[in-house]
C-alpha positions as CSV (number, residue, x, y, z in Angstrom):
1,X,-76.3,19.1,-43.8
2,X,-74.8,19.6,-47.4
3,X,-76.2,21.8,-49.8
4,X,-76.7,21.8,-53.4
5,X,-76.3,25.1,-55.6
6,X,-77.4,26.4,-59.0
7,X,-75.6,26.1,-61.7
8,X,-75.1,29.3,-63.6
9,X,-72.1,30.5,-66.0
10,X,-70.3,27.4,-65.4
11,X,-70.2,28.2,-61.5
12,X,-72.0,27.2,-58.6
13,X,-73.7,29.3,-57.2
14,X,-76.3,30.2,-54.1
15,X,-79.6,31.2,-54.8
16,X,-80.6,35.0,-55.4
17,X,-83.9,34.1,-53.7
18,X,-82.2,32.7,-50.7
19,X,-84.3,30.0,-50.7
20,X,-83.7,25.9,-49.9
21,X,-85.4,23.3,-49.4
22,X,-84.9,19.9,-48.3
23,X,-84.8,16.5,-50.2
24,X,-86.6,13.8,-48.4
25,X,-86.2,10.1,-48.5
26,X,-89.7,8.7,-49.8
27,X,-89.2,5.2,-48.0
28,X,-88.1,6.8,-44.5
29,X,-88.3,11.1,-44.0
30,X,-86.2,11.4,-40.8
31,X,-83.8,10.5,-44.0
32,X,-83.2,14.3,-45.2
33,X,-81.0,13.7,-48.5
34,X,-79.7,17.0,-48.2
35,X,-81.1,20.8,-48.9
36,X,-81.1,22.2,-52.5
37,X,-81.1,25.7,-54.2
38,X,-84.5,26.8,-54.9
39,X,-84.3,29.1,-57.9
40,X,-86.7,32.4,-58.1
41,X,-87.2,34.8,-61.1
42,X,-83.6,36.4,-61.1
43,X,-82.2,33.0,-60.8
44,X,-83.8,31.8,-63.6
45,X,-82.8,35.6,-65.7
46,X,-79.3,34.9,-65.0
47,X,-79.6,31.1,-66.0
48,X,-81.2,32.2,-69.3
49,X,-78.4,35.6,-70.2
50,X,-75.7,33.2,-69.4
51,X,-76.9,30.4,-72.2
52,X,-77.7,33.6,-74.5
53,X,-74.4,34.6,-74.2
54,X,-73.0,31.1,-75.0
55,X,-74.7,30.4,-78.1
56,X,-72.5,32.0,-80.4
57,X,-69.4,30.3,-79.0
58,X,-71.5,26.6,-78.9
59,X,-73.0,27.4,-82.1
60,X,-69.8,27.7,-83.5
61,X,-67.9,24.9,-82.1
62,X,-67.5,21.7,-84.5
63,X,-70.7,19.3,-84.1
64,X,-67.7,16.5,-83.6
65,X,-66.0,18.2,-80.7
66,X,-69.7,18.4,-79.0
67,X,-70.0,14.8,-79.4
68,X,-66.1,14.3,-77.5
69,X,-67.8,16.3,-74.6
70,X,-70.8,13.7,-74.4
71,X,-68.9,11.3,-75.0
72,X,-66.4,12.0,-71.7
73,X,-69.6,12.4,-70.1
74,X,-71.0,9.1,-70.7
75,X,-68.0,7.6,-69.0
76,X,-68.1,10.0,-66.3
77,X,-71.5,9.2,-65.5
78,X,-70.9,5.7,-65.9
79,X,-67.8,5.7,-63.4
80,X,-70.8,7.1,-61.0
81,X,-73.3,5.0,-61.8
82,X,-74.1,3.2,-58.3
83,X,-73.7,6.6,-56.5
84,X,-76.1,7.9,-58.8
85,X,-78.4,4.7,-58.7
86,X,-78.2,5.2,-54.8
87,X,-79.0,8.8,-55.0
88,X,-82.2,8.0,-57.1
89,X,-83.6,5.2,-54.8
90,X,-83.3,7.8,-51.9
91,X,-84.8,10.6,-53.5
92,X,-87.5,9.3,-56.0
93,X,-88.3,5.8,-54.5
94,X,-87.5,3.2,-57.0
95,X,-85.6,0.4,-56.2
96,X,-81.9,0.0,-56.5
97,X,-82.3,-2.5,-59.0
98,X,-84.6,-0.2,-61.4
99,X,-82.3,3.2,-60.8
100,X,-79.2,1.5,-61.7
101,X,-80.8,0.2,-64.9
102,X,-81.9,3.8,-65.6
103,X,-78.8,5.4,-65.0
104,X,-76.9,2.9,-67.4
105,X,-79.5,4.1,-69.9
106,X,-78.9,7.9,-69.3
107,X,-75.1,6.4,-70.1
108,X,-76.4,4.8,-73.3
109,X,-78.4,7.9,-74.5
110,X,-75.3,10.7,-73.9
111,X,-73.2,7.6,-76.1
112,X,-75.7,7.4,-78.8
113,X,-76.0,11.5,-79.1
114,X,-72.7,11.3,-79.1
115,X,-72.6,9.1,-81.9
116,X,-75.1,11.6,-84.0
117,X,-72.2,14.3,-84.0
118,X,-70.5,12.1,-87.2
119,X,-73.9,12.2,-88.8
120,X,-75.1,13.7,-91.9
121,X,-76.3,17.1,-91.0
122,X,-78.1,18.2,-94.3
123,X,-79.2,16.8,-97.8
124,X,-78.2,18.0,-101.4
125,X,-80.9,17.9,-103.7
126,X,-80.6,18.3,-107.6
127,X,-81.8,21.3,-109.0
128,X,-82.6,22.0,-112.9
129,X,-79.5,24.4,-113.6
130,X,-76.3,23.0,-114.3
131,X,-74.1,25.4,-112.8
132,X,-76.1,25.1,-109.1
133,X,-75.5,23.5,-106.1
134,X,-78.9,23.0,-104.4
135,X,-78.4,21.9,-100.5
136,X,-80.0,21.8,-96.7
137,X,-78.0,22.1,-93.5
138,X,-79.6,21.6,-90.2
139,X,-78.6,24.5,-87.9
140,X,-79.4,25.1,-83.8
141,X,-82.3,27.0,-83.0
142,X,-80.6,29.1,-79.9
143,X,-81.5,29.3,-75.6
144,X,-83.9,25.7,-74.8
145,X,-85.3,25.3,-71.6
146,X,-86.0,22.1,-70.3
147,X,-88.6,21.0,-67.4
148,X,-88.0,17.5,-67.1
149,X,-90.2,15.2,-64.2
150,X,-89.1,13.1,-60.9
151,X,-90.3,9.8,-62.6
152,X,-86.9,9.3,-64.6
153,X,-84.7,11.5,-63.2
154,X,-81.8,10.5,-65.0
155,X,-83.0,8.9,-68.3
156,X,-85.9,12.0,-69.3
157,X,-83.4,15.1,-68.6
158,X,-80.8,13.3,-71.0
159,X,-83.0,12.3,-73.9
160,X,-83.6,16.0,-73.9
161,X,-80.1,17.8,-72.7
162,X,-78.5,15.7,-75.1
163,X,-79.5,16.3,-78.2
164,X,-80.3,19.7,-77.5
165,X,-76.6,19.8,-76.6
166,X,-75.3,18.2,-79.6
167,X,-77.3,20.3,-82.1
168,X,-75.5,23.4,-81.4
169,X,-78.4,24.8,-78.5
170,X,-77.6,26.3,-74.9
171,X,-79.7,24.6,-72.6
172,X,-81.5,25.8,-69.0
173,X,-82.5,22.9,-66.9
174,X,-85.6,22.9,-64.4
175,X,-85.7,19.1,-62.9
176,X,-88.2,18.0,-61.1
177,X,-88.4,19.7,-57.2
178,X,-88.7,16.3,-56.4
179,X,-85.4,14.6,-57.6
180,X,-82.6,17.9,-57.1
181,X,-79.9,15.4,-56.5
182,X,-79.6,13.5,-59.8
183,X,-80.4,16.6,-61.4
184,X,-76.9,17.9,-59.9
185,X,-74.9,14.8,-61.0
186,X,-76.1,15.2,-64.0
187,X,-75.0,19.0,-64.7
188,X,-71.8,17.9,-62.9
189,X,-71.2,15.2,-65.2
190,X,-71.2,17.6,-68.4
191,X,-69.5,20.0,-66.8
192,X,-66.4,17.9,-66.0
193,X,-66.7,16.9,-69.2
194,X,-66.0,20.2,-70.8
195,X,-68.6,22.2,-71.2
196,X,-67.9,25.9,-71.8
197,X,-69.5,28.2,-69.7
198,X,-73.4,29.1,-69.7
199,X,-73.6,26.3,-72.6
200,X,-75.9,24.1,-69.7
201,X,-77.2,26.0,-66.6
202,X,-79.0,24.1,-63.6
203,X,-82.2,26.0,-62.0
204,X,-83.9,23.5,-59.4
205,X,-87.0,25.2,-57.7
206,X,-90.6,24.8,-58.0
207,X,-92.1,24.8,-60.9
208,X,-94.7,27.7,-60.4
209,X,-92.0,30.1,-59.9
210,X,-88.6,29.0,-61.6
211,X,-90.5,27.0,-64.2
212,X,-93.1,29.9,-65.2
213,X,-89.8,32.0,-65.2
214,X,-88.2,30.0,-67.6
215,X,-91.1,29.5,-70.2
216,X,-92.2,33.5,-69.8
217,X,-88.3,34.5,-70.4
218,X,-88.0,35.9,-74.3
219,X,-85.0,35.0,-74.8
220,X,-86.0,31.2,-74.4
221,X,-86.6,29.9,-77.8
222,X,-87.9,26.8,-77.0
223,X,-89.1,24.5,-74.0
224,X,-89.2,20.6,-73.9
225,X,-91.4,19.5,-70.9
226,X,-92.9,16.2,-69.8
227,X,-95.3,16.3,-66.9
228,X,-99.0,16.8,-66.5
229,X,-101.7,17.8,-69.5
230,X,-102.3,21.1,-67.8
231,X,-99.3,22.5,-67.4
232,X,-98.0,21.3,-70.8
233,X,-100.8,22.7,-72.4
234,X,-100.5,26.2,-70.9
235,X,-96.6,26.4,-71.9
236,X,-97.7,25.4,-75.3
237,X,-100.5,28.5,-75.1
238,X,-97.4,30.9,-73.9
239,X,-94.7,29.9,-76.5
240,X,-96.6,30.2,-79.0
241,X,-97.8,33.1,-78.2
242,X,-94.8,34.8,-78.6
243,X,-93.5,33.0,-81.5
244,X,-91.6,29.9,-80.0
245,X,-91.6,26.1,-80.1
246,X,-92.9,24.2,-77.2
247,X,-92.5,20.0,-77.7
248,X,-94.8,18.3,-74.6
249,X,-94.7,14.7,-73.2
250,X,-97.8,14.2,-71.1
251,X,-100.3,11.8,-70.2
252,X,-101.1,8.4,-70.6
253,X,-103.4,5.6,-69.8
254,X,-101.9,2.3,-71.6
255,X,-103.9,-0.5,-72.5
256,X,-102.8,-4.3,-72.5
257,X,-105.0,-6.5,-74.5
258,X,-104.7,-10.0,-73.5
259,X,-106.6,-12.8,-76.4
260,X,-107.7,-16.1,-75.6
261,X,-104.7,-17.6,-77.2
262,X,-102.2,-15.7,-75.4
263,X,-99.8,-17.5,-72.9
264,X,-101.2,-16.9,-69.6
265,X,-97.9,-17.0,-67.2
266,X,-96.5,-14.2,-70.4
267,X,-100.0,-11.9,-69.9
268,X,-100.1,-12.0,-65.9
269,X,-95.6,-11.6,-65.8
270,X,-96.4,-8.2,-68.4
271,X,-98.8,-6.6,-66.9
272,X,-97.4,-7.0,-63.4
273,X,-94.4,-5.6,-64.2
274,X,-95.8,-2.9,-66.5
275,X,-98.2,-1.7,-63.8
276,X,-96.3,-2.3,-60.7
277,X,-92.3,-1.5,-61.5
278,X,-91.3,1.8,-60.3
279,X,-95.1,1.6,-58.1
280,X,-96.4,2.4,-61.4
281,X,-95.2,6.1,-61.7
282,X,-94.3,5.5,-65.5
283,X,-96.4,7.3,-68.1
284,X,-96.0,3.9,-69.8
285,X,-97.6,2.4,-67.1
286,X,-99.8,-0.7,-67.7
287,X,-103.5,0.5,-66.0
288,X,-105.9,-0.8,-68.3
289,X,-106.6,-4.5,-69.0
290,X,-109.0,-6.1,-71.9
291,X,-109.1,-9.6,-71.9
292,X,-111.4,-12.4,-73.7
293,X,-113.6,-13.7,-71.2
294,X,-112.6,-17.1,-72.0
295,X,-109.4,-16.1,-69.9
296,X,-110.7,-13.7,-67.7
297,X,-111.1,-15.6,-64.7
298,X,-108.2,-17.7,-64.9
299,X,-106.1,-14.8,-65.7
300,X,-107.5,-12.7,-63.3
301,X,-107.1,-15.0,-60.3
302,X,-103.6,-15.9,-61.6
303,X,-102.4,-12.1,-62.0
304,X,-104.0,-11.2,-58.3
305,X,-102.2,-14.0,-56.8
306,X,-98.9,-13.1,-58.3
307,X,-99.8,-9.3,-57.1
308,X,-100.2,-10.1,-53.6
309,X,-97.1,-11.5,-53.9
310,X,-95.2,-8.5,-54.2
311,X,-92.7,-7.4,-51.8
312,X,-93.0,-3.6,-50.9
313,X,-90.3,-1.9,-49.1
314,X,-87.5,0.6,-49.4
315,X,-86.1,0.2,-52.6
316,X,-82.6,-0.2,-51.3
317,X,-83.7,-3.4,-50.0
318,X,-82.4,-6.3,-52.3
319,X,-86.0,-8.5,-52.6
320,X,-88.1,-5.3,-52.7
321,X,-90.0,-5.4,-56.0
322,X,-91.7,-1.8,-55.2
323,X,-90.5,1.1,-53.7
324,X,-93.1,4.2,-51.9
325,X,-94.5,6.2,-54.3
326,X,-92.9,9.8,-54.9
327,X,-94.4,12.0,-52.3
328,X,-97.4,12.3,-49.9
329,X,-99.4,14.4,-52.2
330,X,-98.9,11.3,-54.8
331,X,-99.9,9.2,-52.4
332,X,-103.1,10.9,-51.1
333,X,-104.0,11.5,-55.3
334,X,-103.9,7.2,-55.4
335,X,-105.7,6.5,-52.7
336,X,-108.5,9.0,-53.7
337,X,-108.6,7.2,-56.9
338,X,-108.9,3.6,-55.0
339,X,-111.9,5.2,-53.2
340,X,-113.5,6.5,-56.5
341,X,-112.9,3.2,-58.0
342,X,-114.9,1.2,-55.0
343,X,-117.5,3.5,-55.5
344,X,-117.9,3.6,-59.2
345,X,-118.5,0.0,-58.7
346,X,-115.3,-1.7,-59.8
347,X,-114.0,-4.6,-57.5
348,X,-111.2,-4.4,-55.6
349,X,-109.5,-7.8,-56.1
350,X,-105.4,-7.0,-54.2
351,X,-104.3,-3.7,-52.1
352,X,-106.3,-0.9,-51.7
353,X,-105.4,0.4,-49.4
354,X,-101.6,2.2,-47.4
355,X,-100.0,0.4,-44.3
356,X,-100.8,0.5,-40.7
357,X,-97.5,1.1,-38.5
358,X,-95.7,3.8,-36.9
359,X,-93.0,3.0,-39.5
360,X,-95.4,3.7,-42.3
361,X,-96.6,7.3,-40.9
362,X,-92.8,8.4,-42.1
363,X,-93.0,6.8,-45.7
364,X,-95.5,7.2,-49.0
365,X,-96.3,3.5,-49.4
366,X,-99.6,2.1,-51.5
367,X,-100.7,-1.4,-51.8
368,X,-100.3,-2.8,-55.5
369,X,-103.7,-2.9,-56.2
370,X,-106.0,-5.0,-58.7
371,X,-109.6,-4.0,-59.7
372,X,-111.6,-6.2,-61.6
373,X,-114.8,-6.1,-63.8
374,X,-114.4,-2.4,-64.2
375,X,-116.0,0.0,-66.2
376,X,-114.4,0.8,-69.5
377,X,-116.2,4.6,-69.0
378,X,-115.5,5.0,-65.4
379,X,-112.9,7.5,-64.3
380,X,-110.8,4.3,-62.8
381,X,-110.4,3.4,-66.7
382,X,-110.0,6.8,-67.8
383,X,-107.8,9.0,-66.2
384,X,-104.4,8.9,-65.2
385,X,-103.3,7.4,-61.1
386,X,-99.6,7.2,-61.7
387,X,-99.6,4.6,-59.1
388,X,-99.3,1.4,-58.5
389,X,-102.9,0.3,-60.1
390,X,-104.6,-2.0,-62.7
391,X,-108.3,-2.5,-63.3
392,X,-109.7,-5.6,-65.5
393,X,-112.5,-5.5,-67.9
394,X,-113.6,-8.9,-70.0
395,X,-114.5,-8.4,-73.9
396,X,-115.7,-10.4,-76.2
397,X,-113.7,-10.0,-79.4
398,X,-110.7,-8.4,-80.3
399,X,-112.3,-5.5,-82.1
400,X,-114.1,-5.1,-79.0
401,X,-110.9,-4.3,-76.7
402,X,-109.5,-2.2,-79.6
403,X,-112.5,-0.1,-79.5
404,X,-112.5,0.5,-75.9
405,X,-108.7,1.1,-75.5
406,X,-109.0,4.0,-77.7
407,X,-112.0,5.2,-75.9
408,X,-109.7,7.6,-73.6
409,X,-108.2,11.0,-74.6
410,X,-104.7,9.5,-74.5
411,X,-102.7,7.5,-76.9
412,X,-98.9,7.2,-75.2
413,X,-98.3,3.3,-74.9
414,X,-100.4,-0.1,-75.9
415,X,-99.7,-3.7,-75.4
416,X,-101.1,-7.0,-76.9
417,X,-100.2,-10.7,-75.4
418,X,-101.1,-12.8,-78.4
419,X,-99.7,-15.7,-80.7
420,X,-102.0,-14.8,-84.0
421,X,-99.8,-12.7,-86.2
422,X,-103.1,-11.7,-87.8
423,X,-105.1,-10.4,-84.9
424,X,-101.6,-9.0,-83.6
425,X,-101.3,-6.6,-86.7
426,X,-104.9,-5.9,-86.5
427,X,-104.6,-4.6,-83.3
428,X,-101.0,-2.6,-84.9
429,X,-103.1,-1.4,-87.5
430,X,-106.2,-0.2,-85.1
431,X,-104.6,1.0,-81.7
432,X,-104.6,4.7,-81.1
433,X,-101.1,4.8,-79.7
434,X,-97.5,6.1,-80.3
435,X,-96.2,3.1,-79.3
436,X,-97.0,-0.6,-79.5
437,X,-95.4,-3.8,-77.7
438,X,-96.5,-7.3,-78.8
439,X,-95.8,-10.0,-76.2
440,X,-94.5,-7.1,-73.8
441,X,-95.2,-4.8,-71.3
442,X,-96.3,-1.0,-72.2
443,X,-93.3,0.2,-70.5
444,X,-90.0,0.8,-71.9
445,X,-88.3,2.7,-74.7
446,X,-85.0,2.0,-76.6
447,X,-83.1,5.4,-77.1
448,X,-82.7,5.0,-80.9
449,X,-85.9,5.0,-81.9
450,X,-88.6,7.9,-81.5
451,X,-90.6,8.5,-78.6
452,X,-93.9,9.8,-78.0
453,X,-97.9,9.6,-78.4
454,X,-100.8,10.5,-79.7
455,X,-103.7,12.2,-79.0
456,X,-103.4,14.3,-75.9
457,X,-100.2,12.4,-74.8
458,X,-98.1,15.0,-76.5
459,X,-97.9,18.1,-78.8
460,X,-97.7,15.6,-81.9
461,X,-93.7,15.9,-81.8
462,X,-91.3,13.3,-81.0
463,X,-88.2,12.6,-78.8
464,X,-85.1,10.3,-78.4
465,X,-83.3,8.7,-81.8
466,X,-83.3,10.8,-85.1
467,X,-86.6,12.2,-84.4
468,X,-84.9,14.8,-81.8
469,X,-82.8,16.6,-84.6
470,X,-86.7,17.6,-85.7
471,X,-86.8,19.7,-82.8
472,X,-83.8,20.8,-82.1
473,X,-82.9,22.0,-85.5
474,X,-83.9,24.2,-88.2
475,X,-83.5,23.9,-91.7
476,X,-81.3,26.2,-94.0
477,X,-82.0,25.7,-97.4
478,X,-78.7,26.9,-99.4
479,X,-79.2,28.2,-103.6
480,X,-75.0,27.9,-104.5
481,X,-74.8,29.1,-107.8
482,X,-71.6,28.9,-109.2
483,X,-69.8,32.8,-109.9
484,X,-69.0,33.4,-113.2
């Protein structure tokens, strides 16, 4: 069986901690993908000295030449991308179809980074004395670390490595324990590409011990995470403690609001594919559904029959349309949440349920699943599944569904299917959210633009497009007055 080291110095390495574990196939486990370093405490120490020791060097290296290395490694990982897409499907779950769009992304984001090395850095400013030069530069900040999650294993590590990259940081990268294998293409990638030693370091493990490693280390300036409320909010607590920078993307439960003028095969197409791509392991993820009760019924009758529909299989099948969820413990955490919503009254409309079969016993599948005439306060409407799940409620008016959408702690994604320009920037106007699609589904994000949410769906900061330099910089402010 083939196994997959740390990266550390710009060599590969075997784990200090002696420690691997394996990669299993979500779909089928008698499919072991392979066994990967497990990085403990003096793993992650070594990670971190290395990048310390390679800031200077990066720092000083033209913000042009950074962008060449990206650049070669955009069409490095591109010249991978079906072995990468394959790698994906088998270790996360997703279909080919989805992982080969997501790894052309991850190409996209490493070109447009790239891109921002030939950007203005700084600003000059006028300044009341005439013989003054009054300017900003934007400088690197020094050692990130970077705990990315197994939903996007390709796309989320980039929109952070990247720019952190490009900026002028060193960068120590904790994927996912979940999704090791595109983790390692990815470091490979940008180390064919160029990079000098120690400027990225790769540190799979688990996240209690590697990860808590990483955010305790002092010599870690800053930490971009995405993953779960309580472990974002606890990095946060620990960075700033000690005077560093933490930027967090965490939960969400995304509303679609569907008016009574709305085209109906649009609505049910949306939020099928916004709550049921990837088996709804998106933190984009449609879960929450208002609509008009002049449509309700119709809708809901056409969006259950177009759910039941659904083909679920392995991902590398070509007509699967969802793949098994991530893991067994995802998959026990959904079907909890399919009991609680049964019991909190909700309906259960499509799936509910696993699949019988001895096949089955060896994969994490779940049952699209519909609920209807639920509870806008219930916990089926207010916490996050990360599965494949939507629950229905009927409102009245517009200002109705506005009001309960933003009746959750989180604001990450919302969604409105409507042909009224004027209730459409009402609801722009009124939604709670850091992003908002009209006609669309919740899902989805353009790398040029910022990315992020309100509320308790992040630390108020911002990733992907311009927005990243915020983070990854800081500002000089420079007072040149002229000698005399």
């Amino acid at each position: 069986m083939e196994r997959y080291q740390l990266l550390i110095n710009g060599e590969w390495r075997d784990p200090a901690s002696g420690q691997w574990e394996p990669n299993l196939n979500p779909a089928n486990t008698d499919d072991v993908i392979g066994e990967f370093a497990s990085a403990g405490a003096d793993d992650v120490n070594a990670a971190v000295n290395a990048a310390h020791a390679a800031f200077a060097g990066w720092r000083g290296t033209p913000m042009v030449k950074r962008g060449d290395i990206l650049h070669k490694a955009a069409n490095l990982l591109e010249a991978r991308l079906e072995e990468v897409a394959v790698a994906m499907t088998r270790e996360e779950g997703k279909t080919l179809v989805e992982a080969r769009g997501e790894t052309a992304r991850g190409v996209a984001i490493l070109r447009y980074y790239a891109g921002e090395a030939s950007q203005p850095e700084g600003e000059v400013y006028p300044t009341a004395l005439p013989t003054r030069m009054l300017y900003t530069r934007r400088e690197p900040v020094g050692v990130v670390g970077l705990i990315a999650p197994w939903n996007f294993p390709v796309a989320i590590p980039l929109w952070k490595i990247a720019p952190a990259l490009v900026y002028g940081n060193t960068v120590v990268f904790k994927p996912a324990e979940l999704t090791p294998l595109t983790a390692w293409h990815i470091a490979d990638v940008l180390t064919q590409a160029g990079l000098p030693r120690g400027v990225l370091n790769l540190v799979s493990g688990m996240g209690a011990v590697a990860g808590n490693a990483l955010v305790e280390h002092s010599n870690v300036t800053m930490i971009s995470f995405t993953g779960s409320n309580k472990v974002g909010r606890d990095i946060q607590r620990k960075l700033t403690e000690r005077g560093g920078k933490a930027q967090l993307e965490m939960g969400g439960k995304n509303p679609v609001v569907v008016l009574d003028d709305a085209n109906l095969d649009l609505a049910v197409e949306m939020v099928t594919r916004g709550a049921m791509k990837s088996s709804g392991q998106k933190c984009t993820a449609t879960s929450r559904v208002f609509v008009q009760k002049g449509i309700y019924a119709s809708f809901a009758e056409t969006l259950v029959a177009k759910v039941k529909s659904l083909r679920v299989g392995d991902g590398m099948l070509p007509d699967t349309y969802l793949g098994p969820v991530v893991s067994r413990k995802q998959q026990e955490t959904i079907l909890n949440y399919l009991q609680i919503g049964q019991q909190e009254g909700a309906k259960l409309a499509a799936g509910g349920g696993t699949y019988p079969g001895e096949s089955r016993e060896k994969s994490f599948y779940v049952q699209p699943t519909v609920f209807v005439d639920a509870d806008p306060n219930s916990r089926l409407m207010r916490e996050e599944i990360f599965g494949p799940v939507v629950a229905l409620t009927p409102v009245d008016t517009l200002d109705d569904a506005i009001a309960a959408a933003n009746g959750v702690p989180y604001g990450l994604s919302a969604s409105i299917i409507s042909q009224d320009i004027g209730r459409i920037m009402r609801f722009i106007d009124g939604i709670q959210a850091g992003l908002v699609h009209v006609n669309d589904e919740t899902a989805g994000a353009e790398p040029q633009v910022p990315f992020g949410g309100f509320k308790e769906s992040s630390s108020y900061s911002r990733e992907q497009g311009k927005a990243a330099r915020e983070f990854y910089t800081q500002i000089k402010t420079v007072y040149l007055d002229y000698p005399v």
